[in-house]
C-alpha positions as a LaTeX table, in Angstrom:
\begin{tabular}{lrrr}
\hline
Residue & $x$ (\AA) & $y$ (\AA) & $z$ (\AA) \\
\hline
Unk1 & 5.45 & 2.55 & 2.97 \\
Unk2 & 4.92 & 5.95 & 5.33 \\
Unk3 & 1.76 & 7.18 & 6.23 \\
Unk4 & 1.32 & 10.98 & 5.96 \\
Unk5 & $-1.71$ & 12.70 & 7.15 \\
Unk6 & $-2.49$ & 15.78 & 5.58 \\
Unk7 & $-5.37$ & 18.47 & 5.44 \\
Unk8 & $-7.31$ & 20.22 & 2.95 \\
Unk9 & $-9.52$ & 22.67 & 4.16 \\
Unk10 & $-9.45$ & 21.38 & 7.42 \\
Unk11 & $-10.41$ & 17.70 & 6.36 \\
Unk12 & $-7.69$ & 15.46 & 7.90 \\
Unk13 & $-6.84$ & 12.70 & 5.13 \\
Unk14 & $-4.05$ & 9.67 & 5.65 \\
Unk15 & $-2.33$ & 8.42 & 3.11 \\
Unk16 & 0.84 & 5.73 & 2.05 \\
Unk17 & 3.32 & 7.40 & $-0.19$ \\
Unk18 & 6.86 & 5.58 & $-0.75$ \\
Unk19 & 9.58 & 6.27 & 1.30 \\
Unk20 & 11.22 & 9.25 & 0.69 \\
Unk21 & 7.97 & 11.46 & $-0.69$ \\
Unk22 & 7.02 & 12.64 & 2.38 \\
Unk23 & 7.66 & 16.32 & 1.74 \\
Unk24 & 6.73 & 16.40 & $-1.41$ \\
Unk25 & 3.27 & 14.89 & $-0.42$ \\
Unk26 & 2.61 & 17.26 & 2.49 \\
Unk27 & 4.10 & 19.86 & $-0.54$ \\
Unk28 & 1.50 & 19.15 & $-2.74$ \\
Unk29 & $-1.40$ & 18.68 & $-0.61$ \\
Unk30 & $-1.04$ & 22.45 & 1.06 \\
Unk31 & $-1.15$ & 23.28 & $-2.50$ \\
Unk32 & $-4.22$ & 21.67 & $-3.30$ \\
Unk33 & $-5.77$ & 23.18 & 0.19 \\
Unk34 & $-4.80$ & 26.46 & $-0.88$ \\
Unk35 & $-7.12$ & 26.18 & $-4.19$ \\
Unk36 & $-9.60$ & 24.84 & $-1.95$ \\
Unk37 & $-9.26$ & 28.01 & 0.20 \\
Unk38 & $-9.44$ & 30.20 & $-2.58$ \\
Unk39 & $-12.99$ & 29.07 & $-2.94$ \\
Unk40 & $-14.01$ & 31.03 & $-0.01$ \\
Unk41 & $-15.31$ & 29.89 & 3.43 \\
Unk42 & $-18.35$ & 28.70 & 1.40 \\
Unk43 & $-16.19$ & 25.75 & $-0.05$ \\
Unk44 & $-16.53$ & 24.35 & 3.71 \\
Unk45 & $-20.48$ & 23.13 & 3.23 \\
Unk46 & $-19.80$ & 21.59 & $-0.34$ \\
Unk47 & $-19.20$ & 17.57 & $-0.36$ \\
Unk48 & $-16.38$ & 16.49 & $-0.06$ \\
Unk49 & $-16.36$ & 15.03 & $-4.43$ \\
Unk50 & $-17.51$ & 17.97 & $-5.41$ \\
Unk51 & $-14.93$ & 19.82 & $-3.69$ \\
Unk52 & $-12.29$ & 17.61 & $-4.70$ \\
Unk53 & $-13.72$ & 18.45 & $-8.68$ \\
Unk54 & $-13.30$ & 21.53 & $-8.25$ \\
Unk55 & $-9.59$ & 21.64 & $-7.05$ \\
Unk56 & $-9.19$ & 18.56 & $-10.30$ \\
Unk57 & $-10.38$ & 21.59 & $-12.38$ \\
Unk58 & $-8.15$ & 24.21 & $-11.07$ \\
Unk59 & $-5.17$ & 21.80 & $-11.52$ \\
Unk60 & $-6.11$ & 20.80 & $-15.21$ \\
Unk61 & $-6.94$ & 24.82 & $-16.63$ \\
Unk62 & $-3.36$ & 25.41 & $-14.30$ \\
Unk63 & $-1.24$ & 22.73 & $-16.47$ \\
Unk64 & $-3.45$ & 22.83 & $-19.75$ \\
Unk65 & $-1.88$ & 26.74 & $-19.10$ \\
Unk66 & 1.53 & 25.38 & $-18.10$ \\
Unk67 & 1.87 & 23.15 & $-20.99$ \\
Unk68 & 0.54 & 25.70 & $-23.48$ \\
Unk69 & 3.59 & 27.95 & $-21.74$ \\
Unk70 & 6.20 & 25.13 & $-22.67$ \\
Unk71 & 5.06 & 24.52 & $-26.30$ \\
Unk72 & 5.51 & 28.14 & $-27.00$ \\
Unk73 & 8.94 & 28.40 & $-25.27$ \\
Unk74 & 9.76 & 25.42 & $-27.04$ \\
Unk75 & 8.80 & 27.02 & $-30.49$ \\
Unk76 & 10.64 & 29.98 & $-29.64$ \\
Unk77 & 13.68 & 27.95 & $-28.82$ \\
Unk78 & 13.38 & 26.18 & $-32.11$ \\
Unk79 & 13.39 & 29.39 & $-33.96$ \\
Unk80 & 15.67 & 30.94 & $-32.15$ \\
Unk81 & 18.60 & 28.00 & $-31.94$ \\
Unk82 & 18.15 & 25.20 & $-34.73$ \\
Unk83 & 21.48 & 23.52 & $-33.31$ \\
Unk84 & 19.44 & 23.34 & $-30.09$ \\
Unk85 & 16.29 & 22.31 & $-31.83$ \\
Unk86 & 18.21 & 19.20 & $-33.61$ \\
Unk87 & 19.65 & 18.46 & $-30.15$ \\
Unk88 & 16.22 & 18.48 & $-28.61$ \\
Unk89 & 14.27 & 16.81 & $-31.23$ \\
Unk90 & 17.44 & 13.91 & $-31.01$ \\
Unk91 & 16.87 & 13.28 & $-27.95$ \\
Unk92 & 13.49 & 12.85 & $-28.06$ \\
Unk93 & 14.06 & 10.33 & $-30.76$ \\
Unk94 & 16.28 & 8.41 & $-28.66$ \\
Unk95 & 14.22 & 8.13 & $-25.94$ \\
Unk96 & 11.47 & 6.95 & $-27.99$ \\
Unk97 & 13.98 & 4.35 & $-29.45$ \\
Unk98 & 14.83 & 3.21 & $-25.95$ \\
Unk99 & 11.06 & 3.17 & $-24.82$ \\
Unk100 & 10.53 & 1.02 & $-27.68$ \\
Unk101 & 13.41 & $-1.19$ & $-26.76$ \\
Unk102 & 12.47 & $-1.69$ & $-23.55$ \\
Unk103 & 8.80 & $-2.64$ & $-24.71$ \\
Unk104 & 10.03 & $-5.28$ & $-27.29$ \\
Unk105 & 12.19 & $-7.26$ & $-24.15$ \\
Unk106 & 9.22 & $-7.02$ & $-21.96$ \\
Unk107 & 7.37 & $-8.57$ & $-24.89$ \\
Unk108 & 9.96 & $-10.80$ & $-25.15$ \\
Unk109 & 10.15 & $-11.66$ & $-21.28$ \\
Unk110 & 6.21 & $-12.03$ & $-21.23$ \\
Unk111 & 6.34 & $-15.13$ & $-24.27$ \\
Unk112 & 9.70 & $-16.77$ & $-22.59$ \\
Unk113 & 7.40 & $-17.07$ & $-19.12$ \\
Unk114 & 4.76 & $-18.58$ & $-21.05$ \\
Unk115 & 6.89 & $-20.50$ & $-22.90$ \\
Unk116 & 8.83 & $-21.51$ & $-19.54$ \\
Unk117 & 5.06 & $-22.08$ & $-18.02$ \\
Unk118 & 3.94 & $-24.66$ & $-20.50$ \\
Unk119 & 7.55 & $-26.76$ & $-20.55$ \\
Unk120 & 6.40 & $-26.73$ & $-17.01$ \\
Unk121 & 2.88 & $-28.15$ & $-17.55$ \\
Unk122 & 4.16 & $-30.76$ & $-20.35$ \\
Unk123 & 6.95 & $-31.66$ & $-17.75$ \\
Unk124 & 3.93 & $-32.57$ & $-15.05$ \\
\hline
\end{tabular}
């Protein structure tokens, strides 16, 4: 697992991402140090959780915004294209169906390992 060191508002952090995420981490993180920024060059003498609340708070209001965005395209989609809508609202169904598949067999995989664990235990 790569370490990355990144910095928000000139705080050097390092942290283990999985392969491959590098950029995206680094991505994100000059992101989050750009809200942190936007806080003014007071933002430098709050502590460090507080500071790290704050930037939690402009992400949530920025996807609670983002999400309200999608539910109203969506809408307007629906209205617009009911073919689309039914195509949409299928899907959705069938992942939910194959969520709920894949639940039941690791329900299913969790008793056989106990079941497999006692034989064991009877066995010994």
């Amino acid at each position: 697992m790569p370490d990355v060191e990144v910095s928000i508002l000139n705080r050097t952090y390092k942290l283990a991402c999985e392969e491959g995420q590098e950029a995206r981490l680094r991505e994100v993180a000059a992101m989050l140090d750009g809200y942190a920024r936007s806080f003014g060059t007071g933002a430098q003498d709050v502590p460090e959780s507080r500071l790290m609340l704050m930037i939690a708070l402009m992400c949530g209001d920025e996807l609670a915004d983002a999400k309200a965005k999608l539910r109203s395209l969506d809408a307007a989609l629906k209205a617009d294209n009911p073919a689309a809508a039914q195509a949409i609202e299928a899907a959705e169904a069938k992942k939910g169906a194959e969520e709920e598949a894949a639940d039941l067999l690791n329900l299913a995989a969790d008793r056989m390992e106990r079941m497999a664990e006692r034989l064991r235990d009877e066995k010994a």
